[in-house]
N, C-alpha and C positions, 0 to 999 in steps of 0.2 A: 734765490729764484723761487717764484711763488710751488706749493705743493699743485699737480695736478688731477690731482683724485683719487690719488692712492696714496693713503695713508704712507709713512715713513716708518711708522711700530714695528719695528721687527716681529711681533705676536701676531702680524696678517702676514698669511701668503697670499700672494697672487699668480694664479696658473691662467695660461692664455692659449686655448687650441686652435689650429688653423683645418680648415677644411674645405676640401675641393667641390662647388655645388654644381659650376656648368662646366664645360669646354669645348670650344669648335676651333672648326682649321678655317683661317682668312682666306677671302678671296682670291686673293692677292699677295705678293710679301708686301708688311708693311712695315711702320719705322714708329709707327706712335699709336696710342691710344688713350681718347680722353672721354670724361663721364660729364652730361651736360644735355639740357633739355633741346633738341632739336625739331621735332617734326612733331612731338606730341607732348602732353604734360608731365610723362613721367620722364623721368634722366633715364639717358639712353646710351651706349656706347658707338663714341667715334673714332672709327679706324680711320688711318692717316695710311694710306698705300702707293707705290710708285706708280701705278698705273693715270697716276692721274684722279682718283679717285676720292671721295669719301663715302665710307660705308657706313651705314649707322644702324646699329643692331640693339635687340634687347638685352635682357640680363639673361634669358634663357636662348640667346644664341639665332634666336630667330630674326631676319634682315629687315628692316624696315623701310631705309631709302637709298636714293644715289645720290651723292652730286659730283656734280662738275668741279674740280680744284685744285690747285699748282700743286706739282708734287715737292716743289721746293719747300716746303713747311716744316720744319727741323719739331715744333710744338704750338699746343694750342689749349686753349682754354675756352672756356665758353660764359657769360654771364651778362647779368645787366651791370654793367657797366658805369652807363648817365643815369640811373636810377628814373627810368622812365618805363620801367617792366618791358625793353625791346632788348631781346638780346642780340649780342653781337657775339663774334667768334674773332677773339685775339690769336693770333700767328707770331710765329717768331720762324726766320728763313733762315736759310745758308746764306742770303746775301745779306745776311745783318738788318733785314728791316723789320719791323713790329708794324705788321698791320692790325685795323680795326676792321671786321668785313659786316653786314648785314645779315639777316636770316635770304635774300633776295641774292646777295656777292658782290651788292655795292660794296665798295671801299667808304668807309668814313673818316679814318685817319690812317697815317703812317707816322713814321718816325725810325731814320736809318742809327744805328747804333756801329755801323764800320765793319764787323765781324759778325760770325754767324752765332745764331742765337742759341744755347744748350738747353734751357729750360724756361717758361714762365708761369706764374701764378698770380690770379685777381685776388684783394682782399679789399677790406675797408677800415684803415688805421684809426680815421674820425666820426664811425659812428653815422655819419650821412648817409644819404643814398646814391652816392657815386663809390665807386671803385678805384683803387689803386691798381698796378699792373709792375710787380717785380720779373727782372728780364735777368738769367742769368747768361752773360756775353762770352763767347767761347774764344779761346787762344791770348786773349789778355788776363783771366781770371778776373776779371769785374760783375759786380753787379749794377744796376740802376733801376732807379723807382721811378715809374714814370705816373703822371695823374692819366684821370679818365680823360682827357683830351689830346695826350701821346705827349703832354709837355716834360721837360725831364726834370725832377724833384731834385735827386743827388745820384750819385756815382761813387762805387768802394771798389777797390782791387784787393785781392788776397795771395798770399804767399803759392797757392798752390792750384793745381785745374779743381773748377766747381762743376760737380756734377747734380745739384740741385738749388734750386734758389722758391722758396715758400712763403706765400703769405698768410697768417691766419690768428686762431686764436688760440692761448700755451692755458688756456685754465678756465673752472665754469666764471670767473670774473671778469671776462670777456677783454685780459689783457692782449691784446695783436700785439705782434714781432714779425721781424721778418728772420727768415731762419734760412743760412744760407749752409751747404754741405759743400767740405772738400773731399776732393778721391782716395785721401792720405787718411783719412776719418775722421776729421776734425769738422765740428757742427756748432756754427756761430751765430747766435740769439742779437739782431740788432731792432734796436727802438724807430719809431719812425720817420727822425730825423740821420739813419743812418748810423747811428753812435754803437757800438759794438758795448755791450751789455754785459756777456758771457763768452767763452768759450768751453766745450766738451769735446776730450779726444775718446773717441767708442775704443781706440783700440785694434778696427777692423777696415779694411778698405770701403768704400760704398762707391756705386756704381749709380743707384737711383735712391731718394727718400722722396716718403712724402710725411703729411699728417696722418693719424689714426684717430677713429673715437667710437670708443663701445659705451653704451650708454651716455653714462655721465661723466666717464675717464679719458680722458686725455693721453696720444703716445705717439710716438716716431716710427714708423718702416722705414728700415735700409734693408736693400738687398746686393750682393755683390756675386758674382759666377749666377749661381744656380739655388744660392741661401737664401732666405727672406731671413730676418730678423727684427724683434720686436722690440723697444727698448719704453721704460717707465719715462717719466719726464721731472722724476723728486731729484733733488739734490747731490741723491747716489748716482743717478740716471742709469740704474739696472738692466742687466740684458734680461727679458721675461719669457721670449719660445722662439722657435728658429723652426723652418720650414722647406725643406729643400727639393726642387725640382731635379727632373731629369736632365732635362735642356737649361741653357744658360737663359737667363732672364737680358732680353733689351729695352722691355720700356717697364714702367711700372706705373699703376697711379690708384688712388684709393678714392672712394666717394659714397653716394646713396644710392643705389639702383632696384633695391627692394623694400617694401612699405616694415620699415624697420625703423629703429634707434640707432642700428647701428652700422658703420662703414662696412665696405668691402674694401681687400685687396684685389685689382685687378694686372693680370699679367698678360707679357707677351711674348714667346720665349723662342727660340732660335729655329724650331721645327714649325714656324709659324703656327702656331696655336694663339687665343685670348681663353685665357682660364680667368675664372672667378673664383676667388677664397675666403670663406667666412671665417673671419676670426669670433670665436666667444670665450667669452672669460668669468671665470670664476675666483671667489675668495673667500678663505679658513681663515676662524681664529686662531688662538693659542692651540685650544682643543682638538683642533680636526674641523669644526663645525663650517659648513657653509655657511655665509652670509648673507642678505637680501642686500637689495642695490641700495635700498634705504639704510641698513645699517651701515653699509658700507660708507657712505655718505658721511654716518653720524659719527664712525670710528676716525672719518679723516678730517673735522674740523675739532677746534681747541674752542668749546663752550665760554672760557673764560674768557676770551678774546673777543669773542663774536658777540656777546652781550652788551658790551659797549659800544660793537658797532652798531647795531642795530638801532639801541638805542637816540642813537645820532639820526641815525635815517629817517626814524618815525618821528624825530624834530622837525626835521627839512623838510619832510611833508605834510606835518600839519596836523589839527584833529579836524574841520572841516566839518564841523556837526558830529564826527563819528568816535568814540570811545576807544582812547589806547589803551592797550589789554596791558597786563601786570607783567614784568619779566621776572619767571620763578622754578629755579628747580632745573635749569635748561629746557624750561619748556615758556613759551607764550600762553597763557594761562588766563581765562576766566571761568567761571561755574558753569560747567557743564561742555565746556569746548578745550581741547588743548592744542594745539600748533609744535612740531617739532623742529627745533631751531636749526637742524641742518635742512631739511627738505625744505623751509620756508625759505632759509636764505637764497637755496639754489633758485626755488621759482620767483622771488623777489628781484631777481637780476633779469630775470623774462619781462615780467609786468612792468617793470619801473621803464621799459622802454615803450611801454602803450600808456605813459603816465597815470599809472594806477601804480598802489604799493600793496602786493597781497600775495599770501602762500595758501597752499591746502591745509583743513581743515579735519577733524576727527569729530565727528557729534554724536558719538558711543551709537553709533545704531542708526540715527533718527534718519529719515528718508532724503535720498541724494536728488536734486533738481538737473545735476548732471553726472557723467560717471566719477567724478571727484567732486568731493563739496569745494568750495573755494570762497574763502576767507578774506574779502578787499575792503581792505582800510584807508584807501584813501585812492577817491581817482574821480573823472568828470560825469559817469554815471552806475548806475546800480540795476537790479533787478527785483522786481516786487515780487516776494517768496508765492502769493496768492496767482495775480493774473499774470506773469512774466512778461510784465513790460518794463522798460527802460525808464528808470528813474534818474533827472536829470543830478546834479548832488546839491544843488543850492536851493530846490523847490522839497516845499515842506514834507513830509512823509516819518512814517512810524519805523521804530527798529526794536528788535528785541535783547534787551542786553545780558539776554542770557545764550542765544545762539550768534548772535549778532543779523539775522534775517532780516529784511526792509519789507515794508506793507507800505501801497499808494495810500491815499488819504481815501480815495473812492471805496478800495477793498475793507481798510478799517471801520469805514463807517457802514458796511453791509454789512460786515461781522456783527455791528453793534445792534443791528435792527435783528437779527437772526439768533441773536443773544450768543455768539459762538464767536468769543475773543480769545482763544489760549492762541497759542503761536501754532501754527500747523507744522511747525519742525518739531521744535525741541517739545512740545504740550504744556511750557510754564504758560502761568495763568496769566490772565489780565494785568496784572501791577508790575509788569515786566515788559510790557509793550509801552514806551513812552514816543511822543512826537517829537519829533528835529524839526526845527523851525531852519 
């Protein structure tokens, strides 16, 4: 199973705190709560209450709206879905049906599955802009994947009751799984064709999981009574902090509700409360020393390995008029710029999806065009270091092959009338600035 962000070395620790930022008491008693942009552009949380209701509140606890809604809803989700930026709100009922509803409460699809529904979760196994929709089906122990249209994919049964069924992604190389949890604590990693991949037994009962991610790490919540637990996702699959409430936990689900990097746990728990808890996480080397998020990063890939990949990548994409840098030393390397091979890879898997190939950049000092320099080597347009306008990549323009910066042919030739040719980044002179045809 691939590492997910933390390092295997025995020589790192990983310490993970939990901490309580809101809590209020529900309206209502209710049976679910999910994180999901509703009424405004920030993700918001929605209560699921028997009154008939849905409530949807901030992160600070304060109400935002009503609706109107069957209280039969067992769980729900919320996203786009037909990748048409229109979100829908997925259900899953006591009477086993999976509805699609509108932000309005049209219905857009159904689809009855027999039994009532335990959990579901949207992912995107191919990368498109449609959604998948995993339904975990109660009293049979089944799963099924169904596509963005309610059509059914495949269907798996499991030896024992599931009490979570997730879609998403297990590492920053954007592998999706579907991750199904039994109540017994057995947690099954299947591929998107259904194929069971892994299995890990925790050891512990679990009642709810979901995903976690703090930064750039990757983890699993379970919680079972009144315990939350936090577990790594390497090959050991260690248990990392445990969090325990007063009240028994009934619903549980994790997401973004503050202009962060990183998840919240959110809970719902017997005295009808929704608490929100900040996990943050730290990591020592051998020595004691804390580590930044960058090292940490550097400490959990194998340089040896990833040299080859990379080198493959910057094949497939080409040089495109643009100079591939030397690979030296574990670092990306020309005069006067250096690139560090774990932070580039991580942001390389960002950009290669806006078909550009490029990481952040170090230019010892010289002045940032934006709050990180950024180093793109290969994509359908560019930025001229002088007037910041968008350079197409096939039409001609100057580059400096000591910072790698782009100048339009316009800006070049004022320079040349004004006698003022060094690079306004890096200040190499003139014989460093050549034209790409």
């Amino acid at each position: 199973m691939v590492d997910m962000g933390i390092s295997q070395d025995e020589s790192i620790k990983v310490i993970v705190n939990i901490e309580k930022v809101s809590s209020f008491k529900t309206p209502a008693q209710c049976y679910g709560v999910s994180i999901g942009q509703i009424t405004r552009d920030l993700p918001q949380l929605v209560l699921s209450c028997y009154d008939d209701y849905l409530y949807i509140y901030g992160a600070d606890g304060k109400r935002h709206h009503l609706l109107n809604w069957s209280s039969k809803f067992t769980s729900l989700a919320i996203g786009d879905i037909a990748g048409n930026t229109h979100k829908v709100l997925v259900s899953g009922s006591l009477d086993g049906v999976v509805r699609a509803i509108d932000m309005s409460g049209n219905l857009v699809w159904q689809v009855e599955l027999g039994k009532p529904v335990k959990s579901l979760s949207l992912g995107n196994f191919d990368k498109d802009k449609t959604s998948e929709v995993l339904v975990a089906v109660a009293q049979v122990n089944a799963v099924v994947l169904l596509k963005n249209t309610g059509d059914i994919l495949w269907r798996k049964s499991f030896p024992s009751k599931i009490v979570s069924a997730l879609i998403g992604d297990i590492d920053d190389n954007n592998h999706t799984r579907a991750v199904v949890m039994e109540s017994e604590g057995r947690i099954h990693f299947l591929d998107k064709f259904g194929k069971l991949e892994r299995t890990v037994n925790i050891g512990k009962k679990i009642s709810q999981g979901s995903f976690l991610k703090i930064g750039s790490s990757n983890f699993i919540v379970t919680s079972h009574q009144g315990i939350i637990t936090i577990w790594n996702l390497t090959d050991e699959f260690k248990e990392l902090t445990q969090h325990e409430e007063k009240n028994r936990i009934r619903v549980m689900t994790t997401g973004r509700v503050f202009d962060s990097n990183n998840d919240v746990i959110v809970i719902l728990t017997r005295d009808d409360r929704v608490s929100i808890l900040r996990p943050t996480m730290q990591v020592y080397d051998k020595d004691g020393k804390p580590l930044s998020e960058d090292e940490l990063v550097e400490a959990s890939i194998d340089l040896d390995q990833l040299r080859p990949v990379l080198s493959e990548l910057f094949k497939s994409f080409g040089i495109t008029g643009i100079p591939i840098v030397q690979l030296h030393n574990g670092y990306i390397s020309k005069t006067g710029a250096r690139i560090s091979y774990s932070r580039f890879y991580t942001d390389l898997l960002r950009f290669q999806n806006k078909g550009q190939l490029g990481g952040r950049i170090d230019h010892y000092g010289t002045p940032d065009m934006e709050k990180d320099d950024l180093l793109v080597l290969s994509g359908e347009k560019f930025f001229c270091m002088s007037c910041n306008q968008q350079i197409p990549v096939f039409q001609s323009h100057y580059q400096c092959d000591q910072c790698f910066r782009f100048l339009c042919k316009e800006c070049h030739e004022t320079r040349e009338m004004i006698e003022f040719i060094e690079c306004p980044f890096c200040q190499a002179d003139g014989s460093h600035i050549h034209l790409v045809e």
